[in-house]
Each structure stands twice: as C-alpha cells, then as structure tokens.
TORMAR-928230 format. One record per residue (C-alpha): residue in three letters; x, z, y. Coordinates in steps of 0.25 Angstrom, whole numbers, plus 5000, padded with zeros to 4 digits. Example, Ala and Ser with C-alpha at 12.3 -4.5 7.8 and 13.67 -1.06 7.14 Angstrom:
2
ala504950314982
ser505550294996
This chain:
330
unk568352494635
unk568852574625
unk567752674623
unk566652524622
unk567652484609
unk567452624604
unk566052614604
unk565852494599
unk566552554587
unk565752664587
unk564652584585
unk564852454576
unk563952324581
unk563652304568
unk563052454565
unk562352434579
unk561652314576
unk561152364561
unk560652504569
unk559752404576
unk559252324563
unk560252214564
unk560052154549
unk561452074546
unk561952004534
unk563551984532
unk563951854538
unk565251784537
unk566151884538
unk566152034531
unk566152094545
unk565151984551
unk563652014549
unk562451904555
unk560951934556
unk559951904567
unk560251914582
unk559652054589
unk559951974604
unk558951854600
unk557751804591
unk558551764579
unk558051704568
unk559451654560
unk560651774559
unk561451724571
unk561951854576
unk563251904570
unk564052054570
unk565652064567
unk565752194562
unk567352184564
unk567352134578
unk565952214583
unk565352084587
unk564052004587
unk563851864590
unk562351784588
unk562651644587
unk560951634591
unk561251684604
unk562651674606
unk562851834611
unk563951914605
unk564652024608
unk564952184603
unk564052284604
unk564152324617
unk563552174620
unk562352194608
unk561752314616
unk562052244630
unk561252124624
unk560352214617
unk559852334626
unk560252244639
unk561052364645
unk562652334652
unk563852354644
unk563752484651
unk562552524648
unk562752454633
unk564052554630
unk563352684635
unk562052644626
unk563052634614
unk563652754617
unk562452824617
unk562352764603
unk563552864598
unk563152984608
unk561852974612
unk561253134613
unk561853154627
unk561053044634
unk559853064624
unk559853224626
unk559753164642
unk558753074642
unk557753174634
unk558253294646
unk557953154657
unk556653134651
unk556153274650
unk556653314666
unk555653184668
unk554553234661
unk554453354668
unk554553284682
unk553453204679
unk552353284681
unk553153344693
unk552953224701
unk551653164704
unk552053034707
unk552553024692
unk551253054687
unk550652964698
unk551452834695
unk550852874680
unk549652874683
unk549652744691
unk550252704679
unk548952714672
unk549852824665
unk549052954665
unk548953024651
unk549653144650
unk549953144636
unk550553014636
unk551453044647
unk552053164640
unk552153074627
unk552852954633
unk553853074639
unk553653024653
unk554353084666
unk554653064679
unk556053054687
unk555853114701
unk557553094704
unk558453204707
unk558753304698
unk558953224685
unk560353254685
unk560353384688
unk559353414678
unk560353334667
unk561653404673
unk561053534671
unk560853514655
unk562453454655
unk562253294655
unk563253234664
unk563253154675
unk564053044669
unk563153044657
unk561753044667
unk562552914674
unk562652854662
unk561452874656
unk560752804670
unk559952954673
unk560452964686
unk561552854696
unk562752864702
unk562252954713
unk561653064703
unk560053014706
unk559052994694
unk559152854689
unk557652864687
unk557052924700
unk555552924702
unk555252844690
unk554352884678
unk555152894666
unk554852854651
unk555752894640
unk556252804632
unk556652854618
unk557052794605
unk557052894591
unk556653004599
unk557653004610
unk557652964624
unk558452834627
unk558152794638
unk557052804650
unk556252724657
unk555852764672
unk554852674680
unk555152684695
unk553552764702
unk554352714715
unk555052594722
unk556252584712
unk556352464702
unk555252514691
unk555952514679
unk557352594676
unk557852624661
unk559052694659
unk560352604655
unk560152614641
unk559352554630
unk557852564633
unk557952604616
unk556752584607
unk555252524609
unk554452644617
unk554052734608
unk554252654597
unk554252774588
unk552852774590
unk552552644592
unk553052584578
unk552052634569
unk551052534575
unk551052404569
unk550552344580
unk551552384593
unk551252344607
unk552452324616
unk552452324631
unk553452324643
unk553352454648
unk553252594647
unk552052594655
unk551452494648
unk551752574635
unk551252704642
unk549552644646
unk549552584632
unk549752714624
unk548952774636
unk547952674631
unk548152704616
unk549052594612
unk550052674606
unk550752564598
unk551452544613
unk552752514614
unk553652464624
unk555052404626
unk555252434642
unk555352274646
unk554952174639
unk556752154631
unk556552224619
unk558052274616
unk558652244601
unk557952394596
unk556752384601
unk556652234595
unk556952304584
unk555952404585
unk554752304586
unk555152194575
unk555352304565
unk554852304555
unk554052164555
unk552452184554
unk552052234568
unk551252174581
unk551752174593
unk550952164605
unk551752124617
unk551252164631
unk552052134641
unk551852124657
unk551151994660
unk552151954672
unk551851864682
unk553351794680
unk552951794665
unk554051894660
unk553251974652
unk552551864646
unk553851794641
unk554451914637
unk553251944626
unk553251794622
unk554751794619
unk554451954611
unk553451894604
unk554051764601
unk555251864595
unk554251964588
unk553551834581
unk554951774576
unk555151924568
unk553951914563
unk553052004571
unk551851974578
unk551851994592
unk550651964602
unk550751944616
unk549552014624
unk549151974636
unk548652064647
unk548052014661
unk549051944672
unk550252024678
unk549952164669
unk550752244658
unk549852354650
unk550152444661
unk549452364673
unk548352314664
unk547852474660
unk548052524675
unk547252394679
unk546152434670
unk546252384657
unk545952484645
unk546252494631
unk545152404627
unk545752304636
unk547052304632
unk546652304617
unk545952174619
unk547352114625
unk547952144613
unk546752084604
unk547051964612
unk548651954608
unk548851844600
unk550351804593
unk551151704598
C-alpha cells in the first residue's frame, strides 16, 4: 500500500486529468477545481478535483474517488491492472521496448505459418502491402518467452505485462496479432483467436488511442468501426479515413481523440446485432457526439453484418459508398 500512495504522489489527479484535456475553473476553494465530468455526458460543471486531498467527486453522477479509481472507471482495467498502467506512466521503456521485440518475433511468424495467412485470407484480408503496414503477425505459442529471456526481460516483467501466464505459455497462442500503438509506440496488442479459443484477447492494459489515429485525423470526415478487421477491408477498400476503437466503449482518450477539435463527421459502423447491442451502442455515441456539437450519422448495413461480413459477402466499394450516402443525423 505503501508504493500505491507513492505513486499517486508521483503523479497528482489533478496533472492527470489536465494531460487529458480536462478544462477546470477554481471553484470554492484555492485547492478545489470544477469542469465538466470525463465519466458522463455533462453539460453543467459537476465534476470536482481536491488538489490537497487527491480526490474527485461528480455530484452528476455520484462517482468519486483518487486516481487509481479515475483510470479503473476510465480504461475499465482492475485496481491491479489500474496501478501497473500508471506505473508505466513514470517507467514506460521496459514494456514499450517489449511490446515492439513481441510484435516483430510475430511478424516474422506470420508468413511462417499458413494457417495465419489463411485465417487472412478468409478474412477477405489479402493484400500484401497492407498486412505489412497494419504490422500484422502471427503467435504460434511456445517460444515467446524464450525469445524475450534471451534479450534480458524478466519473467516477472512478461507476467505482468499479460505476454505469457502462470505456467510460462504465450498469452496469445494461435491468434493473429494487431499492434496497437499510440505516438509511435506500441501499447498494447490485440490477438484474435484462428482456433476454438474466446476470439478476442487484449493485454491488461489500456487499448491507448483510436487506431491509427495519427493517420486518420487529417480527415474531416472519420469513419469509426468496432474492429480491427473491420478497419483492415475498409482501408483495403480505400477508405482510409478508418478508424476504430476495439469495441464499441470509447475510453476517456479516445473520446477525446474524436471530439477534438469540433468541426468533423463521424460515421459510425457498428455490427447490426441480432440482440441490438451494436445499434444501441452507435445511438447512444451519436446521441453524445451531437450534445459536443459534432455531427455524427449512423449507417446502416444489411441485417446481422459489420463492414467485415458485408465485403466477404460481396459487397464492393461502390456498395459501401452508397451506405454512407444513405446516413442521415439523428
């Protein structure tokens, strides 16, 4: 508990929030600050920072806490997980310098491996180029932490970074692998399961930034989708002004990312569920894009399919074009 209160020293909630483009005025007190909450859609100050005390409390939604409690709410990690991502904050090159090592052991397995380049191509993923660009690999299992041993990253350091479990294996064995990066660097990676295992798996760490966003932000007009797949037919397509959140929960970052600055359209595409999910999910985004004055259109794809399904069923770039001509704003 000790080393938790010195981090939270290390790092006031205060400075944390403004990083983030938290805009605060003074409120009662010298110490005590007040502007919109980053947890809700606010529209009246409500959320309020002690600077003294290293507290927040919205009195719009009633959550409070230190910040420990803001990145749990914010990222959705555990108060595990919540500490190691702030730790990183302050010391950050050892698992940076071991994600990019990760990433580039599953590059080069990729094209070992024809199931990988298979599960791709039954993808309807199958230029080449973009493979290499989106930095896509492939995690076969087994020698991931020999590999990382070799270079000097301990096993405590692989366990806590999620590479590898308890008993030494590959955290992400036989799934294709997306690297996630933010400024440049890898922080995190995706893996999507080519065999029986639960499809999705990200590491226990902030998913970071919008994909690409680098890219992607010079567009005015930015189209967001659910998955990295998704992402990947579209730019295949030639929509390059892709990006994607991994889910439809943008986290506090990446909802900064797309809300700022104000004068953009967003075209949301998310999976047309059967149980709705999707559809909520890009109401309620749109409904929050509108209230910060950005227009945001839904569009519609055909029953039961996400951009993925509807190019490997046969849609082309023509077609998907016109879904977008048909989005209208809520």
């Amino acid at each position: 508990m000790q080393d938790v209160e010195r981090l939270k020293q290390r790092i006031p909630l205060l400075d944390y929030l403004r990083q983030r483009h938290w805009a605060a005025r003074p409120a009662a007190g010298q110490q005590e600050f007040v502007g919109l909450c980053p947890l809700h859609q606010d529209t009246h100050p409500s959320f309020y920072v002690n600077a003294r005390k290293n507290l927040f409390y919205c009195h719009g939604c009633g959550r409070g806490g230190d910040l420990i409690r803001f990145v749990e709410l914010t990222e959705r990690l555990s108060f595990r997980h919540s500490v190691t991502f702030l730790q990183r904050q302050l010391d950050p090159p050892d698992t940076s310098c071991a994600l990019e090592q990760t990433a580039a052991l599953y590059r080069l397995h990729l094209h070992r491996h024809p199931e990988a380049v298979q599960y791709l191509a039954q993808r309807g993923l199958c230029d080449p180029a973009l493979i290499e660009e989106l930095g896509i690999g492939y995690a076969p299992g087994g020698n991931l932490r020999s590999h990382l041993a070799a270079r000097g990253y301990s096993l405590d350091l692989l366990l806590d970074m999620g590479l590898i479990n308890q008993q030494g294996r590959d955290a992400f064995c036989r799934r294709v692998i997306f690297p996630c990066r933010h400024q440049n660097q890898i922080v995190n990676l995706y893996g999507r399961s080519i065999g029986a295992a639960f499809p999705h798996r990200l590491l226990p760490r902030s998913k970071g930034g919008l994909f690409a966003w680098e890219l992607v932000s010079q567009f005015a007009t930015v189209i967001l989708v659910e998955g990295l797949f998704d992402l990947a037919v579209l730019w295949q397509a030639g929509f390059r002004n892709t990006t994607c959140a991994i889910g439809t929960h943008l986290t506090s970052s990446q909802w900064t990312q797309l809300s700022h600055p104000p004068g953009r359209s967003i075209y949301i595409v998310f999976d047309q569920d059967a149980n709705q999910a999707g559809q909520q999910a890009a109401r309620h985004l749109a409904q929050r894009l509108q209230s910060a004055e950005i227009m945001a259109r839904i569009v519609q794809l055909p029953a039961g399919h996400d951009p993925n399904s509807y190019f490997l069923a046969g849609a082309t770039t023509a077609d998907f074009t016109h879904c977008l001509q048909q989005a209208r704003p809520l």
